[in-house]
Structures are given as structure tokens and as C-alpha cells.
N, C-alpha and C positions, 0 to 999 in steps of 0.2 A: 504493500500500500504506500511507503513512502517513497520508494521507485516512481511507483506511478505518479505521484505527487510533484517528487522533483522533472520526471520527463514531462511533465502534462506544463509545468514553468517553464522548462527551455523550448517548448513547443510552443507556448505562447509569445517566447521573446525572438523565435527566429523569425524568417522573412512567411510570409503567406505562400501555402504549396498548394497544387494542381490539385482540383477535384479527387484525382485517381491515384496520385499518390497519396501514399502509405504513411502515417505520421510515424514518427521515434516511439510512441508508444506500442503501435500495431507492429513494427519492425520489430520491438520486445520481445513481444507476444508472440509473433510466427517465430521467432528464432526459438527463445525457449519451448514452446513445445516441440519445433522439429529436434531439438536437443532430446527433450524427453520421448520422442517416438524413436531414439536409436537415427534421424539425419541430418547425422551431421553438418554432409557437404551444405544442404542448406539451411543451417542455421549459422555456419560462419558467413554465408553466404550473404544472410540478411544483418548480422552481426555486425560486416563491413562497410554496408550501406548506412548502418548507425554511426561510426565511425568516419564517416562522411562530413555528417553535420559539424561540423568545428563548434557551435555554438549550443549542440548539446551537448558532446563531448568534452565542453568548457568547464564542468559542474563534475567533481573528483568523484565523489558517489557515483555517476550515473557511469563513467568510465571506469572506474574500480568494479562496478555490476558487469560490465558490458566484458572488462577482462577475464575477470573468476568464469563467467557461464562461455565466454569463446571459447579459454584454455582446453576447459575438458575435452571438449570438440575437439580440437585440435589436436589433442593425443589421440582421440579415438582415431583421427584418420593418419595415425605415424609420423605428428608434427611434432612428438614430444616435448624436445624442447622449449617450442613454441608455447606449447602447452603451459610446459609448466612455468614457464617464462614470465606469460601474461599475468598466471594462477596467482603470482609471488608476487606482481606488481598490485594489485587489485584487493588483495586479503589484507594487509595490514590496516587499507583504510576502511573497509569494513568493518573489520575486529574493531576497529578505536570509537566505531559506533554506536557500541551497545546492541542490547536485545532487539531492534529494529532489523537487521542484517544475520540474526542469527543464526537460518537457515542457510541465508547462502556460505558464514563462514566454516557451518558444519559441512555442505555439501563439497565445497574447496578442501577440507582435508582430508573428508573419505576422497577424493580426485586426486593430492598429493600421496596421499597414502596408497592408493593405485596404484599411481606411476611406479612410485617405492618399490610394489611387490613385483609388478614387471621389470623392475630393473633388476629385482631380487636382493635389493639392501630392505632387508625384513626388517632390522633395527628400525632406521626410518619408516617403514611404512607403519612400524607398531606405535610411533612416537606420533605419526599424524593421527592415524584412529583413534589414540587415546585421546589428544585433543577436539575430534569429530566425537567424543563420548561425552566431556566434560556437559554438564548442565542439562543432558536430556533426561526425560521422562517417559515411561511406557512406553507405544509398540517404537517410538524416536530410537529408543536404545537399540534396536533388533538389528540394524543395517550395521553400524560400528561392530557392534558383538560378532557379528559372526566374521567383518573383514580381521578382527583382533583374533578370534579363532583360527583363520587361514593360515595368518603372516604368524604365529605362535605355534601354529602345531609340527615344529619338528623340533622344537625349544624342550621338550623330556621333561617339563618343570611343571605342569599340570594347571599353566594359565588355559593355553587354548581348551583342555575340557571345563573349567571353568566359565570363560565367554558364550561357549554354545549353551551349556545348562542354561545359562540364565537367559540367552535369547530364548531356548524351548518355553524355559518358565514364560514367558511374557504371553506367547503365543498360544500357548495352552490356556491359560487364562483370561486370556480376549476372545470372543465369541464371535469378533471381525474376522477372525481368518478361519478360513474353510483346512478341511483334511490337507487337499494340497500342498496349502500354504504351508501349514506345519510342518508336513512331509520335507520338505526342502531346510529347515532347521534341522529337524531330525536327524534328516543324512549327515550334516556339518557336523553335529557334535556325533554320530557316528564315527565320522571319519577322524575326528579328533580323539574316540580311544582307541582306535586303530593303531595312529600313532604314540599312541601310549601306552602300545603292548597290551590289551585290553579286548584282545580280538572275540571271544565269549559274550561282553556287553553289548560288544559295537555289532555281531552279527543278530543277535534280539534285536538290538535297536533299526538295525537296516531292515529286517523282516516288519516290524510292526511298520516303517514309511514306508514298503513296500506294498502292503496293504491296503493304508490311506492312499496310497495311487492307484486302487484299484486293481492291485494284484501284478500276474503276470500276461500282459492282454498281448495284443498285435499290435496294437496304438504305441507311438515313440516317440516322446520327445525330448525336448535338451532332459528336463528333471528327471524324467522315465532313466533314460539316458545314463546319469548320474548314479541313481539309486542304485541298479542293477549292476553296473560296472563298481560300484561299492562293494556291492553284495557277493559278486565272485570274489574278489578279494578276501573279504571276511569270510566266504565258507571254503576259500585255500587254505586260509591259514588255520581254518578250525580244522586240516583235514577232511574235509565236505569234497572230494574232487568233482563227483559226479555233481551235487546241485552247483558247485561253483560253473560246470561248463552250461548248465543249462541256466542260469542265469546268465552269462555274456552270451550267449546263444542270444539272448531274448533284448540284448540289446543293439542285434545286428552289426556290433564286430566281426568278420570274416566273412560276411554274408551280404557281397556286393553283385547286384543283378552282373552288370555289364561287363568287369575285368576285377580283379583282383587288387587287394591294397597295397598296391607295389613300394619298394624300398627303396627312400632316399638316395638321388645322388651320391649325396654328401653326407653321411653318417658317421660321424667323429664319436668318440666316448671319452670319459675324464679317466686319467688314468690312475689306478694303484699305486699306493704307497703315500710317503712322506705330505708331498705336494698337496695332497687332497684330505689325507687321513683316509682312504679309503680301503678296504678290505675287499677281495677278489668274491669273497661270501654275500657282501653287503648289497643287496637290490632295491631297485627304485621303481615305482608306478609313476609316469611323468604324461600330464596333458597337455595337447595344442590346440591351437587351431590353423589350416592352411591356408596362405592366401593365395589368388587363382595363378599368380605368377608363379607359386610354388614356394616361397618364402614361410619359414616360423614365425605363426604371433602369438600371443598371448599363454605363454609354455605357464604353466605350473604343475607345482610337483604334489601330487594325489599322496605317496605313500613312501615311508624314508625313512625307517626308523633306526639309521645309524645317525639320524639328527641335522639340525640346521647346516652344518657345511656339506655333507651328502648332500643332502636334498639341493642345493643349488650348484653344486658340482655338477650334477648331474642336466640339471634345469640349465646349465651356461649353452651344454654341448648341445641339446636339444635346439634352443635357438638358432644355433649358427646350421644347422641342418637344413638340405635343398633338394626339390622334388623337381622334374621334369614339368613342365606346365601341361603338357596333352596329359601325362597318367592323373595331374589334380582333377580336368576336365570328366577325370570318369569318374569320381567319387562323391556319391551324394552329398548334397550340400550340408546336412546334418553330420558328418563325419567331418565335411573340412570344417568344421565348428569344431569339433569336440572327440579327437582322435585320441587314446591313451597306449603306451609302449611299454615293457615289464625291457628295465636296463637294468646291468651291473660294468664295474669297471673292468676297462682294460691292464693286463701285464706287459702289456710289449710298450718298445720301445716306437716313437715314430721313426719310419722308413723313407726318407724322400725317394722320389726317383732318384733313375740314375741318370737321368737328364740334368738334375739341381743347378751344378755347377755351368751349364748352360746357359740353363733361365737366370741364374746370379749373373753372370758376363755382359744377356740379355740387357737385364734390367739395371746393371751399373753405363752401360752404354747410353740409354735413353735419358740414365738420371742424368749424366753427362752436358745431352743434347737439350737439358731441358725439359723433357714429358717423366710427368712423374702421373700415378696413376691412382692419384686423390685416394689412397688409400682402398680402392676400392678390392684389391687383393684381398685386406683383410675380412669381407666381408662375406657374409653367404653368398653362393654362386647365383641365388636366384635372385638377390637384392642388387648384387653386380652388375647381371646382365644386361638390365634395362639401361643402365648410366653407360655400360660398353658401348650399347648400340648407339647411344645416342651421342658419344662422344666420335664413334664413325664416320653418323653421319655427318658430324660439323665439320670430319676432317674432311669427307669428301666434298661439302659445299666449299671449302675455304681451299680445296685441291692441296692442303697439307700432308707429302708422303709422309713423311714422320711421324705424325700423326696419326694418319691412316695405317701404316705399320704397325703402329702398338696397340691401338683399339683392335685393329685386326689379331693379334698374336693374343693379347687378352680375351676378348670373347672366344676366339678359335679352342684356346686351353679351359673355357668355361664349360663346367657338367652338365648345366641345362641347356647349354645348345643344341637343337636339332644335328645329327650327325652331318646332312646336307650342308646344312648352313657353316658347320665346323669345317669341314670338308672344304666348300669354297673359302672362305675367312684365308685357311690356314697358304692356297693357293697364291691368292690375292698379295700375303705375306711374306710369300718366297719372292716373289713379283718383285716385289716393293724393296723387299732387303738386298737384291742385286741393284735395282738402280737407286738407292741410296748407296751403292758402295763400302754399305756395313763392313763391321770388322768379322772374318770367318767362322767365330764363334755364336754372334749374331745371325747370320746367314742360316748358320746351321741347326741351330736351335729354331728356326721357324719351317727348315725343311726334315727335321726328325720330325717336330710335329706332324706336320701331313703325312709323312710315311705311316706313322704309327697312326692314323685317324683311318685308316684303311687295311685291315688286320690280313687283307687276301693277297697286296702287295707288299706287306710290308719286309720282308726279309731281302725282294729283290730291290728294292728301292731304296735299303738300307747299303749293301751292297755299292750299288750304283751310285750311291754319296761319298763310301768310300775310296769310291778309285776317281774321282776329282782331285789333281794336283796341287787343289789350294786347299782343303781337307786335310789331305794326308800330310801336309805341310804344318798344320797346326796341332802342336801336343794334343790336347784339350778336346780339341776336335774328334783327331784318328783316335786317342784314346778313348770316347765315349763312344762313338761311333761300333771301332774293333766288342768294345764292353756288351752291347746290345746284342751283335750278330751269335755271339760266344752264349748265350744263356740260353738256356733249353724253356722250352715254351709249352704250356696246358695241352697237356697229353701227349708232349713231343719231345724227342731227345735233340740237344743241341748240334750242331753243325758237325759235319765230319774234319774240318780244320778250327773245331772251337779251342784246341790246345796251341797250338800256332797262333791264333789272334791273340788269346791271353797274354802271351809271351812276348808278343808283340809290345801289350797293353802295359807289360810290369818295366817292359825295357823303354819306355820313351822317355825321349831325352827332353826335358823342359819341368816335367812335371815332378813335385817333389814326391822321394823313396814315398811319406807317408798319407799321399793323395788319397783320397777315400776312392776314386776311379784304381788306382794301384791295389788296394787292398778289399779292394770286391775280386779284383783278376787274381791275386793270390787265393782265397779264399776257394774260388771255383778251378783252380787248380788243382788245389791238394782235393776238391771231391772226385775229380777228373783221373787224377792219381789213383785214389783210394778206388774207381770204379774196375780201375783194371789190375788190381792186387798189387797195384808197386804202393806200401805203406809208406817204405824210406822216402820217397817221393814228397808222397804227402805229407807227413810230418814234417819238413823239410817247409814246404809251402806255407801249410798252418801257423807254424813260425814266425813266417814274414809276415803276418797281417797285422800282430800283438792284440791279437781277440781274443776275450777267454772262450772257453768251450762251447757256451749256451748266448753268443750273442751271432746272430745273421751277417750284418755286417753294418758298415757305417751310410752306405747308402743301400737301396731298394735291393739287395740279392736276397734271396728264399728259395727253400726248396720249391719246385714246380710238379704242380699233380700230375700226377701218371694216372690214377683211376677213384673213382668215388665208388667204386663198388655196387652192390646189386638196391637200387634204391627204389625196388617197386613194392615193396613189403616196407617204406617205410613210414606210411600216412598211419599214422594212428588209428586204430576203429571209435575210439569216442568223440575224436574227431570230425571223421566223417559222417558218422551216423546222425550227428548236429549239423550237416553241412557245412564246416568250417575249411576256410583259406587263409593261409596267411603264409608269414617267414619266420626262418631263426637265423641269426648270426652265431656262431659257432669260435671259441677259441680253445688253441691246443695245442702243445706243445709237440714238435715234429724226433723221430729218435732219428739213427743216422744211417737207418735203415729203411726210412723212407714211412713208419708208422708214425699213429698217432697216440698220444698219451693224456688221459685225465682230459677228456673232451667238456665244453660246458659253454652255456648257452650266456651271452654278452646283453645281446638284442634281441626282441621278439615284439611279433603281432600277430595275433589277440594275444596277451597277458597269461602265460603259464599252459598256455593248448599247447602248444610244440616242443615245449624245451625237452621232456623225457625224449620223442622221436626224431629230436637234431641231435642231442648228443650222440644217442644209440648211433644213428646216420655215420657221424662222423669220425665212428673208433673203424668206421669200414676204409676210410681215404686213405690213399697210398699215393706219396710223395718221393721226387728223387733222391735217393741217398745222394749223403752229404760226409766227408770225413771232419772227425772231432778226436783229440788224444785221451780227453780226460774222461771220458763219461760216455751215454748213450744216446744223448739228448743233445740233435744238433740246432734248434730253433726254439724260440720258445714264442708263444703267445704267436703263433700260425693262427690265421681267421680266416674263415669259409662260412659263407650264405650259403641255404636251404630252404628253396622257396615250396610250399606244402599247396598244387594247386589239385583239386578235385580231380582224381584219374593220371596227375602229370607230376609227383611230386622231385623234385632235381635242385641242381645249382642256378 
């Protein structure tokens, strides 16, 4: 009312408008509820149109209103900072105004407290909620309590089962909210003794909201959704296997008419040990949602009970996670809302290619020249792409090769690009890097790319780079080059001159004795050695690399499959008889005889369906022996997908 008060003053003091336009008031009014109906786009839309008026905007209230309600908007459509930018400008002069304002200064830090939990600084988001808590009363309390329950329940301290109790109290005791409503508190402090080891309570309590939803129907929605995807959970952990699979059965997890829920691009995991605190035993339930670009938004972490730094270990890597955009385009849109994945940490080590030292050379050249690539490397490959192409096309408007070269090489190595489109890119790029007159390292780094973007030529095209006199010429070069052709490839033994190129590899003159390119060609020597019973040989080689026993190497070398074994017998039947699809990611440590050891499941979709039948899967893989002097175990923390499709289950 004193919003209205004050706009309805600066409307009277500005100039006289058109019959048809919209006063600052009405401009309010439509923005705030396109706000509350979830559109965004147009209530910044009309929000800017206020921001027009100079002479309303003259009046620190009615700007400080106009900031707080764009902000949130703004984050919802990935302006975040913007967001929270405005949020920060706008709230203090609120706050200073007393109880007049005191809805918008609670809704500003449930909004800051948001941002908080998507950023995943919980501290913060706990410290805005608690301020969005101060001074309410009745069902007021219910919205803070339960974001206070969220952003607390991997904290083990028995606040977040605390906040849900008392939201349930509220709602149980107001005769304004129907079953449903309830049901959706319910779940939350469900899921908050979940996290607090408490899985007996939490599955009672998820059965009684399960109820209040009217059971186990065919009707789905987001809270349907929730519940049930709770409630396997809870009846996992109770032991319950069978109702667990037939409750995510019922939430249409694995059960996509059109194609199946294919696996990320980009699927990174946080790793084991110190870094993280994290234990190899320790698993995570973590949700998203997808955007149609194929980008992660809105990740939070369902189920964590190694506590607050798991649970966002986990929730960092899920973010940065990137889907093809055609396989988002198959997946109902209730799924790209609200997708959950059962993770544990990785043991291995990160592998770059054995390209690295290329795309290093690459990318120190361009910094060089000037084109730096706004950071957009670091980012998911589907939040990249867009800024790739578009950074293309300015080069091609402005006829910039330089430019056009790096967009091109960047988008060409991006995961979500259609093959086609990678395919020409990486073309375009060989193009470009001859008539810039790159340096040979440059050059070749953009034509290993296309060789390898084409898996049917790629050995003879590898080849064919090699016997180029300004190639062979460059250490760096012939040695990555010789590196690739020498390594035996999925389901193929390497080159009958793969001992001769290594040797080639370990003698070039330029490159220092302890090159990681050096010490991958030692490496696959001594197993090259050890294939044809000369030990002395191999020990001999092993030597030169200064690896201990149980590490691959310093760049991308691994044993390569020979066979997956008989995998028709390995869909599960409780499984199938639910109709369930999905994946497992699979890690294992490889011996030096080519098996696999202590198999277990990293990554999986639906949540606990697959992991008994991928490990099982994966004690059948056979890998190429590899020589090791100390032990049996020539790799460790080897990973293999196992995609589980109805009638097809394979790699």
C-alpha cells in the first residue's frame, strides 16, 4: 500500500501519458505478478520500462522496490549476479523502513538465501533464511523453515530436522492447507532424517505423504515426483529393495517413451581422499535440472550423509556436467526439471590426453597473439558452446583468421558439438592454421584434431601427418604424433612397428629425458616387452619412466579393452520386469594381466537399479596386459560405462 502511495505521487508529478499507456503503477502490477507466475522474461521486461521514468525512479523506495523484485528475476533467468547485484542495492533501504517493507525485505532474503544455496555456500544461504525468519508468525514461518531445513541438512547437528518439525507443526495445524500441501513439508523433514541416519522414521514419514498424494497413481508431478524418489531411497536403505524399485518405477525414472536417458558428455566426479574428505564408500543422491542447451541448473544435493563438504563436492561436479542438446530434446520436460543420479567419488588420478602438450603450445600461441578465450575453457561445454559460436561468427563478419582459428579449434574440441559440425570446424582450422603460418605445433594440434574427429581414418591420417617434413622436424610434434600411432586401440592390438615408433619417441632430440610424451613411450614399452616374455627388457623400460607400480602414466596411456565379455545375461530381471533403462559408470582397478579387480559403481541412472548388474558386468572386461615389477595391479581406478537399454544392454 505505501508502494502504491508513493508510485501513485510520482505519477502524478511526471508529464501527462497516452491514453494506452501503462502508468508506473500498472507497470508494478504486471511485472510483479508475471514475477509470481514463474515470467520472468516479462516482468524484467516491464520492470525496465519503470526504470525509464527518471522521475519515478527519482523516489529511493520506489527504486529500492523496483531493485529487490527485478533481482530475483534476474537470477531466475542466469543473471545472477545481476541478480543479486540489484537485490543488495535495494534491501538496505527497505530494511531502514520498518514494518511497511517487511515482506519485501523477507522475500529479498529467502532470494539471497537462494542464490547462497545454488552457489552452495550453505553458511550464507543459512544466515539469509535466518534473517527471512526473524519477526514472522504462523503459516509466514513455513517458506524460511523449510529453505533453513535444505541449506542444514547435511550439517549432522539436528537443526534441519528441527526446521521441518516445526514447519509440519504449522501446517498441520492450519486447516488452510489441504493433504497436499502438507505432503510437501512432510517429504522435507522426511528427507531431513534421512540425512540424519534416521532412515526407519523418514521411511513412515514418506509412506504417510505418500498417501496424502493419493497413493501410488499414474498421475506425476514435480511433488508426486519428489515423494517417491524419497521413498526409494528410504526403502534402500531400510533394505526394502523390491518396494524401493517399485516406487522409482512409479516415478518414471528409466521409463522414457522415445530414447533413453543418455549420459552426459561431460561427466567429471570429485575425487577421493584429502582434497575433498571423501571416502571411495561414501555416496551421494544429487538433483538437477537440464537446460535445453544441455547445460546444469539448479543441482542440489537430495542425500549425503558423509555431511556438508560431500554433499557439495559432489553438487560442484554435477554442475559443470554437459548433455548433447538433441538427447535433452528427447527427454520429457518433467525430467529436464527434476533428474536425480546415485554418485560416489573417484580414485584415479586425472588423465589428460596425450594431445595436452599440444593444446598448451596451442593456447600459449594465441595468448601470445592476443585471443584469449574469456575463460570460457573453464566452463561446461554446453554453456561454452553458445559464446564459441558466437564468437565465430564475429570473427567471420570482421574476416579475423585469428580469430576465426580459435573459435574454430575451440568449438571443434567442444563435446556438445554435433560430430558434423566438429568435423567441418576442425577443417576450417587446418585451413586457417596454414595460412596464418602458425608455429608447427599449432598447425598440428588443429590437424590431430580432425584426424581423431573421424575414428574410420584416423590411423591413416595420423600417418600421413607424420611423414610431413615440417612435422617430423618438430620434437613435440613427431613425438606426439609417433605417441598416438604406437597405442593399441578398443578391441585392437597396436601397430606392427609400434616398438620402433616408441623408440623413436624416447630418443628425440629436443625434448627433455623426463617429458610426460617420453614417459608414456617408456611405459608402453616395457608392456610391449613384457608381451613377448623379454622381462629384462621391460624392467629395464619401467625404470625409465620413475612411476611407481599402480600409476598409468602422466599423461592419457591405459590399458585398452580387448573384450567386455558375454553381456546378454546382464540386464537384471527386477529390472526389466519394471521396465527400467538406464546407465552405470563403472571403476576398477586393471591387474597386469589384463583383468579387472574390486569393480564398483561411481555413477548411475535411476539411483541403485544397476549398480549390482555393472559391477557383476565389469569383473567380465578384459584389458591389454601391461608390465609392473612390484605387484599385480597395473592401473588403478580404470572406468567403463554400461549402458542397461531394454533387449540391448552394452558399453
Amino acid at each position: 500500500m505505501i508502494l502504491a502511495l508513493l508510485l501513485a505521487g510520482a505519477q502524478q508529478a511526471a508529464p501527462q501519458q497516452a491514453a494506452d499507456t501503462p502508468t508506473p503503477q500498472q507497470l508494478f502490477d504486471q511485472a510483479t505478478k508475471a514475477a509470481a507466475d514463474g515470467q520472468c522474461e516479462a516482468a524484467v521486461q516491464a520492470f525496465e520500462q519503470i526504470e525509464k521514468n527518471a522521475k519515478v525512479m527519482a523516489d529511493p523506495i520506489v527504486r529500492a522496490a523496483v531493485d529487490v523484485r527485478k533481482g530475483y528475476c534476474l537470477a531466475q533467468l542466469e543473471r545472477s549476479e545481476e541478480g543479486q547485484a540489484a537485490i543488495r542495492r535495494g534491501l538496505p533501504v527497505l530494511a531502514a523502513k520498518g514494518s511497511g517493507f517487511a515482506e519485501e525485505v523477507r522475500q529479498a532474503h529467502l532470494a539471497l538465501g537462494k542464490f547462497a544455496t545454488l552457489d552452495f555456500d550453505y553458511s550464507a544461504a543459512i544466515a539469509e533464511y535466518s534473517l527471512a525468519l526473524e519477526g514472522t508468525t504462523g503459516s509466514d514461518r513455513i517458506r524460511p523453515l523449510m529453505a533453513l531445513s535444505q541449506a542444514a541438512m547435511f550439517d549432522q547437528d539436528g537443526a534441519a530436522v528441527r526446521y521441518a518439525a516445526e514447519a509440519y507443526g504449522i501446517v498441520n495445524a492450519d486447516p488452510a492447507f489441504d493433504k497436499k500441501a502438507k505432503a510437501v513439508v512432510q517429504t522435507q523433514y522426511a528427507r531431513a532424517l534421512l540425512n540424519a541416519g534416521r532412515a526407519p522414521e523418514a521411511y513412515a514419514e514418506l509412506k504417510d505423504s505418500l498417501r496424502k498424494q493419493g497413493g501410488l497413481t499414474m498421475k506425476v508431478g514435480v511433488a508426486d515426483v519428489t515423494t517417491r524418489s524419497d521413498l526409494a531411497i528410504a526403502a534402500w536403505l531400510n533394505n526394502d529393495k523390491d518396494k524401493a524399485f517399485e516406487y522409482l518405477a512409479y516415478t518414471g525414472a528409466g521409463h522414457f517413451e522415445k530414447s533413453p536417458f543418455e549420459r552426459a558428455r561431460d561427466m567429471s566426479l570429485p575425487p577421493c581422499g584429502e582434497a575433498t574428505g571423501l571416502k571411495p564408500e561414501d555416496i551421494a543422491v544429487v538433483q538437477f535440472s537440464l537446460a535445453e542447451d544441455g547445460h546444469v541448473e539448479g543441482v542440489l544435493p537430495i542425500y549425503a550423509p558423509a555431511g556438508r563438504a560431500a554433499a557439495i563436492a559432489f553438487a560442484r561436479e554435477v554442475a559443470g556436467w554437459s548433455w548433447m542438446p538433441e538427447d535433452v530434446r528427447t527427454i520429457p520436460p518433467l525430467f529436464r526439471y527434476t533428474t536425480r543420479v546415485e554418485l560416489r567419488c573417484t580414485t584415479g588420478a586425472e588423465r589428460p590426453a596425450l594431445t595436452l602438450p599440444l593444446a598448451n603450445a596451442t593456447a600459449e600461441w594465441l595468448e601470445s597473439k592476443g585471443v584469449a578465450d574469456a575463460g570460457w575453457q573453464a566452463m561446461p561445454d554446453a554453456k561454452s558452446a553458445p559464446l564459441e559460436r558466437a564468437a565465430l561468427a564475429a570473427a567471420r563478419s570482421k574476416k579475423d583468421s585469428l580469430a576465426m582459428f580459435a573459435a574454430a579449434v575451440w568449438l571443434g574440441g567442444n563435446s556438445v558439438a554435433a560430430e558434423g559440425e566438429r568435423k567441418a570446424l576442425l577443417g576450417e582450422a587446418v585451413q586457417l592454421s596454414e595460412i596464418l603460418a602458425a608455429p608447427a605445433p599449432v598447425r598440428a594440434y588443429a590437424a590431430i584434431m580432425k584426424a581423431q574427429a573421424d575414428r574410420a581414418s584416423r590411423g591413416g591420417a595420423l600417418r600421413t601427418l607424420l611423414n610431413r617434413p615440417d612435422f617430423q622436424g618438430d620434437p613435440l610434434v613427431s613425438a606426439t604424433l609417433r605417441l598416438l600411432l604406437a597405442m593399441p586401440g578398443y578391441r585392437s592390438r597396436g601397430p606392427s612397428d609400434a616398438d620402433g615408433l616408441l623408440s623413436a619417441v624416447v630418443a628425440t632430440p629436443g625434448l627433455p629425458e623426463r617429458h610426460p610424451l617420453k614417459i608414456a613411450a617408456w611405459l608402453q614399452r616395457a608392456n610391449l616387452a613384457a608381451s613377448k616374455g623379454d622381462l629384462d627388457s621391460a624392467r629395464h623400460a619401467f625404470d625409465q619412466t620413475g612411476l611407481t607400480s599402480r600409476q598409468c602414466a602422466l599423461l592419457g596411456l591405459k590399458p585398452a579393452v580387448r573384450s567386455t565379455g558375454d553381456l546378454s545375461n546382464a540386464f537384471p530381471q527386477s529390472a526389466q520386469r519394471l521396465g527400467f533403462e538406464g546407465w552405470a559408470r563403472t571403476e576398477f582397478d586393471v591387474t597386469t594381466d589384463g583383468k579387472t579387480i574390486a569393480p564398483r559403481v561411481v555413477s548411475a541412472y535411476p539411483a541403485f537399479v544397476f549398480d549390482g548388474a555393472a559391477a557383476a558386468a565389469a569383473k567380465g572386461f578384459r584389458y591389454t596386459s601391461s608390465y609392473r615389477p612390484e605387484d599385480g595391479v597395473a592401473c588403478t581406478a580404470q572406468e567403463a560405462p554400461i549402458s542397461f537399454h531394454l533387449g540391448r544392454p552394452g558399453q
